[in-house]
Z-matrix of the N, CA and C atoms (Angstrom, degrees):
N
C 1 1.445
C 2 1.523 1 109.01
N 3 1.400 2 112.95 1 114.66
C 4 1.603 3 117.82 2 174.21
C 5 1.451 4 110.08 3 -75.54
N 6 1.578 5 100.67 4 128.99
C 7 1.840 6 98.63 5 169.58
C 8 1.570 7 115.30 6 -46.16
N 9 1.258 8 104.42 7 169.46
C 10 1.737 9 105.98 8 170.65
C 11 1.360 10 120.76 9 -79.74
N 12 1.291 11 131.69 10 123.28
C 13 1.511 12 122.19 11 141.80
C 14 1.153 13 139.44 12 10.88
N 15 1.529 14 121.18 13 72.82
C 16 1.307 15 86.60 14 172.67
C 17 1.782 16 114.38 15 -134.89
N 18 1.773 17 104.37 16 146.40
C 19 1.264 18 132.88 17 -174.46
C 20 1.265 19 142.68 18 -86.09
N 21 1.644 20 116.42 19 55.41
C 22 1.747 21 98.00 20 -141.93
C 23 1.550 22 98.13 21 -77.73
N 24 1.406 23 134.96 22 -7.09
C 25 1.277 24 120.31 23 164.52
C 26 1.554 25 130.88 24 -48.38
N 27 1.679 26 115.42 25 -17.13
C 28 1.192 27 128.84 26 151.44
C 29 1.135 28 140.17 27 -39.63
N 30 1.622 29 98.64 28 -42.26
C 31 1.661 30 107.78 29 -169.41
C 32 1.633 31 94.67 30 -135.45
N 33 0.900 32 125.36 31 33.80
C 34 1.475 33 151.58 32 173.40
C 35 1.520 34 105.85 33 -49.17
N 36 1.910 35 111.69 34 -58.65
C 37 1.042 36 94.33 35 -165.57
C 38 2.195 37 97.45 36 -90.09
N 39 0.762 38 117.55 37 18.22
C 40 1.466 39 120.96 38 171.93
C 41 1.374 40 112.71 39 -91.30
N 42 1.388 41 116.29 40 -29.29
C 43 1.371 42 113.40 41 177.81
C 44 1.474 43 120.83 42 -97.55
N 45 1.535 44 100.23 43 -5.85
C 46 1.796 45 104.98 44 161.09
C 47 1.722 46 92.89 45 -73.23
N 48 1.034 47 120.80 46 -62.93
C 49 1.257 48 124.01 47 -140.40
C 50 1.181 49 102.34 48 -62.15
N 51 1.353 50 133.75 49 -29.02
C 52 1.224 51 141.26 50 174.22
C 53 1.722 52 110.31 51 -70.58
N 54 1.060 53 125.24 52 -76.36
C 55 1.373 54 136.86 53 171.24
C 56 1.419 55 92.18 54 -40.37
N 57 1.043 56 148.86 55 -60.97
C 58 1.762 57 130.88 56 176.62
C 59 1.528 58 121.32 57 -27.01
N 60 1.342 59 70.60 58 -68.50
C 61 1.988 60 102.27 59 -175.73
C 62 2.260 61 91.96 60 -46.00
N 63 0.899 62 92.99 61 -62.98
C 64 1.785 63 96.48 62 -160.52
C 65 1.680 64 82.48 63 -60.42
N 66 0.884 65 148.62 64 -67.22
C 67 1.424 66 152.33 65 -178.00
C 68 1.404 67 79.29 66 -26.67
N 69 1.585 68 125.86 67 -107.39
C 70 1.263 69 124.17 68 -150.81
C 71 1.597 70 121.40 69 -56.33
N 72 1.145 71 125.57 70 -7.79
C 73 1.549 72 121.22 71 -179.83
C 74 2.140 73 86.31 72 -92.55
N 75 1.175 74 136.55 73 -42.89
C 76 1.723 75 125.93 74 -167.41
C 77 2.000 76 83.95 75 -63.17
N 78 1.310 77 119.71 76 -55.43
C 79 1.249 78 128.07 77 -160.84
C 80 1.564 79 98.53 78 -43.13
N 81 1.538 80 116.97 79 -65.52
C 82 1.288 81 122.73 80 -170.82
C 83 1.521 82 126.36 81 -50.61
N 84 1.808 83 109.89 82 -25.90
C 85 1.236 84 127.85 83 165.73
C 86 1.231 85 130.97 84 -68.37
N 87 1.380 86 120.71 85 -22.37
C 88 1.650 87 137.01 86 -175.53
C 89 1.056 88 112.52 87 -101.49
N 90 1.752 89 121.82 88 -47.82
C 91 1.591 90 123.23 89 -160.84
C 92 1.148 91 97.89 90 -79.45
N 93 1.729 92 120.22 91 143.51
C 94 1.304 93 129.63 92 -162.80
C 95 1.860 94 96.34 93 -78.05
N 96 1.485 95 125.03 94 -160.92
C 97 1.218 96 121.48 95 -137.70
C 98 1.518 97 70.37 96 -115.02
N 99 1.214 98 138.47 97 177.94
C 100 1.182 99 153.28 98 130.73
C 101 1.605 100 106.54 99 149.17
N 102 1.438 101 119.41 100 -172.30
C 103 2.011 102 127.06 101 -162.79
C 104 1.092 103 95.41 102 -55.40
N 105 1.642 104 140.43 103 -51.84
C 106 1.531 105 133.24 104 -142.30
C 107 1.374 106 104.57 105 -88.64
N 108 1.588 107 113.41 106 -9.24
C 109 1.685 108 99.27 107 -172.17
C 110 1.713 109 113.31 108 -92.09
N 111 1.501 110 101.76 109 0.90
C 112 1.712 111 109.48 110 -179.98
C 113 1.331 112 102.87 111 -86.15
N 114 1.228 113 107.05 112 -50.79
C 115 1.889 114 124.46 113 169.81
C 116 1.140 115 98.68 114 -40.35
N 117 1.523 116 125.78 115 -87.86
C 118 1.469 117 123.85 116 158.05
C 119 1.180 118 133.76 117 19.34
N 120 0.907 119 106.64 118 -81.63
C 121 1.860 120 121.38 119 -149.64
C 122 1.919 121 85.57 120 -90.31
N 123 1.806 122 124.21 121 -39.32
C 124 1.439 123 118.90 122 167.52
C 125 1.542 124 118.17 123 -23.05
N 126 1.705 125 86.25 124 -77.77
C 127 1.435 126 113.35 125 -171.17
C 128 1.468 127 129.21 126 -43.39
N 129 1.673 128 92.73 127 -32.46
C 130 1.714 129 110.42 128 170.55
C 131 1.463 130 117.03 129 -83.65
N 132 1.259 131 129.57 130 -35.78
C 133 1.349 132 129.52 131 143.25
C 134 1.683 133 122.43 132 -46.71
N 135 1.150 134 123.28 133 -48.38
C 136 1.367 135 109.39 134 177.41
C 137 1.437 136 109.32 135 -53.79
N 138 1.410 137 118.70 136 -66.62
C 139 1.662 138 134.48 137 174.58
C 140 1.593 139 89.34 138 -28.84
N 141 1.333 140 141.16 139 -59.77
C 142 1.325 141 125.64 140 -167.47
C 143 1.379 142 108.82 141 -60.92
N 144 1.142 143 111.89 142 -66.50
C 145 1.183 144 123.10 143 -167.72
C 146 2.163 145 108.35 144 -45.39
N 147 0.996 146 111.39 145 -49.60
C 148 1.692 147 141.46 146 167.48
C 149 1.483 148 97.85 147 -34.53
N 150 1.554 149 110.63 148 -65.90
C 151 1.289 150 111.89 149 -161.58
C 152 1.620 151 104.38 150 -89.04
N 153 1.162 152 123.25 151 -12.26
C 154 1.386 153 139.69 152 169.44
C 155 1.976 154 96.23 153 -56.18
N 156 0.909 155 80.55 154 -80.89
C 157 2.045 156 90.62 155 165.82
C 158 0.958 157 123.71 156 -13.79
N 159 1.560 158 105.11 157 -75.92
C 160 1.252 159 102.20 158 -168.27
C 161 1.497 160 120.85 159 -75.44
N 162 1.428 161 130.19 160 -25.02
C 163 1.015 162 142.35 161 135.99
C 164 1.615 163 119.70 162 0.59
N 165 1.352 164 87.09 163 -62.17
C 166 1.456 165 104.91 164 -153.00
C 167 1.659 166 96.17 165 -80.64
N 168 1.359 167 121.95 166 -46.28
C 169 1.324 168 147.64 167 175.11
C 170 2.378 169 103.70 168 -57.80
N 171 1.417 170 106.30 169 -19.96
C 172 1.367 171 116.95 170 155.89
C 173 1.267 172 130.49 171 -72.23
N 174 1.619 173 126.51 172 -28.96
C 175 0.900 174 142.58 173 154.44
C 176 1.631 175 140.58 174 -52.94
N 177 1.137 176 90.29 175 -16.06
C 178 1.942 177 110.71 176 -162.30
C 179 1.326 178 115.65 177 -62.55
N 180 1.333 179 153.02 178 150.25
C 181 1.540 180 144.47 179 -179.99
C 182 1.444 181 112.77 180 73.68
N 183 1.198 182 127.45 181 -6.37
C 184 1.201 183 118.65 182 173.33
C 185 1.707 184 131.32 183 -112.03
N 186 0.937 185 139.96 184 149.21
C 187 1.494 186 124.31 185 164.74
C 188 1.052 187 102.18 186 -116.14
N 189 1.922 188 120.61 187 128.46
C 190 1.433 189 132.85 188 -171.30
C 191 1.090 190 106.09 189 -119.42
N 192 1.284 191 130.87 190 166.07
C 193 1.538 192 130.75 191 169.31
C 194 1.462 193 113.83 192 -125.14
N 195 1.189 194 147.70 193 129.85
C 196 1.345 195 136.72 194 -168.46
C 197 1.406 196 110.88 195 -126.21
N 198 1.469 197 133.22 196 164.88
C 199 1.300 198 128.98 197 149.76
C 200 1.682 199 92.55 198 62.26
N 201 1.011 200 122.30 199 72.60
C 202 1.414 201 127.58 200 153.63
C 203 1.599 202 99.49 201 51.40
N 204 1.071 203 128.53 202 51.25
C 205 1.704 204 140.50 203 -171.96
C 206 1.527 205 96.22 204 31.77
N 207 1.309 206 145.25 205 51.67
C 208 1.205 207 143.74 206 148.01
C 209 1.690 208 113.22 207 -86.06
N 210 1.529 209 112.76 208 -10.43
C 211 1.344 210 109.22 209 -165.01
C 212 1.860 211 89.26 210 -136.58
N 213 1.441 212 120.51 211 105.37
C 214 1.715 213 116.71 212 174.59
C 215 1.531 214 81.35 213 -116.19
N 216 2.019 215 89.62 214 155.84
C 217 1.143 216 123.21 215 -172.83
C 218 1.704 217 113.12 216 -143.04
N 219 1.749 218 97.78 217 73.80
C 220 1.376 219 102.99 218 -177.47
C 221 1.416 220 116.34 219 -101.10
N 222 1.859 221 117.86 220 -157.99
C 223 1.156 222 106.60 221 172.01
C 224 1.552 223 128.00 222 -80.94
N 225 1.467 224 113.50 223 -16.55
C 226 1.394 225 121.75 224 173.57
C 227 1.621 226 103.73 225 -63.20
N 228 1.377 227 127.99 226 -39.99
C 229 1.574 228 136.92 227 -168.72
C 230 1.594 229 109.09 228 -76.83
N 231 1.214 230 100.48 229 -38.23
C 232 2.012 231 103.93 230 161.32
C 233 1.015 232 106.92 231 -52.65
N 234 1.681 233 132.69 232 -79.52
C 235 1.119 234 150.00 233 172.38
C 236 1.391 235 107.81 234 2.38
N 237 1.367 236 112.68 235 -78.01
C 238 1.562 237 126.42 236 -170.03
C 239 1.504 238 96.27 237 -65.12
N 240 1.389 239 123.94 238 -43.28
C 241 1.315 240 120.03 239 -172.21
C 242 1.795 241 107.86 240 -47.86
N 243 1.027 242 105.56 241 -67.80
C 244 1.554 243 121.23 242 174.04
C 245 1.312 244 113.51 243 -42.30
N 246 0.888 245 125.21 244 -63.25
C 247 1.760 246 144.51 245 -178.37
C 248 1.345 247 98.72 246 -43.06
N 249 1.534 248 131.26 247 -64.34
C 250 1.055 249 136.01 248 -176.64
C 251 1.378 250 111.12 249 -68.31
N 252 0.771 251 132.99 250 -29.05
C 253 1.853 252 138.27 251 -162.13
C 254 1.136 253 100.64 252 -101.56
N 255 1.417 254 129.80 253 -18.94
C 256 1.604 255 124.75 254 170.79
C 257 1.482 256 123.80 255 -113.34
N 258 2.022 257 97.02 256 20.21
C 259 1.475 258 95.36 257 176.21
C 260 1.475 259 108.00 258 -117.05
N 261 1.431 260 109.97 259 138.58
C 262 1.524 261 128.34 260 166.14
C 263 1.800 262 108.08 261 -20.40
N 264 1.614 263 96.42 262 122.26
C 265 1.564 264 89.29 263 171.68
C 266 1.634 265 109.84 264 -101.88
């Protein structure tokens, strides 16, 4: 029996986006109060969001299957990827 497959370039840009996010919510808890920590915690969200992108923008032209085809990575699944990641929260 061969282990499973596995692809984290698939879900690549989900696991930035996540690891950002936890980055900036520990960040927001420690750094003391004052102007640079709003700037801060921005700047580190954009970089997520940025590298979320391009990530995601690595993916393009292909249809992949990951994780025992429980996880596809086509052009309809970019789509939403993008859509969501470049809309106003």
């Amino acid at each position: 029996m061969k282990p499973p497959e596995i692809d984290l370039h698939l879900i690549a840009p989900e696991i930035i986006l996540t690891v950002f996010g936890f980055l900036v919510l520990l960040l927001d808890v420690f750094l003391s109060q004052g102007k640079g920590k709003r700037a801060t915690l921005e700047f580190l969200s954009l970089i997520g969001v940025v590298n979320r992108f391009l990530f995601t923008l690595s993916l393009m032209g292909s249809t992949q299957a990951g994780f025992e085809g429980m996880f596809i990575s086509d052009g309809f699944t970019l789509f939403f990827k993008i859509l969501f990641s470049s809309s106003p929260s």
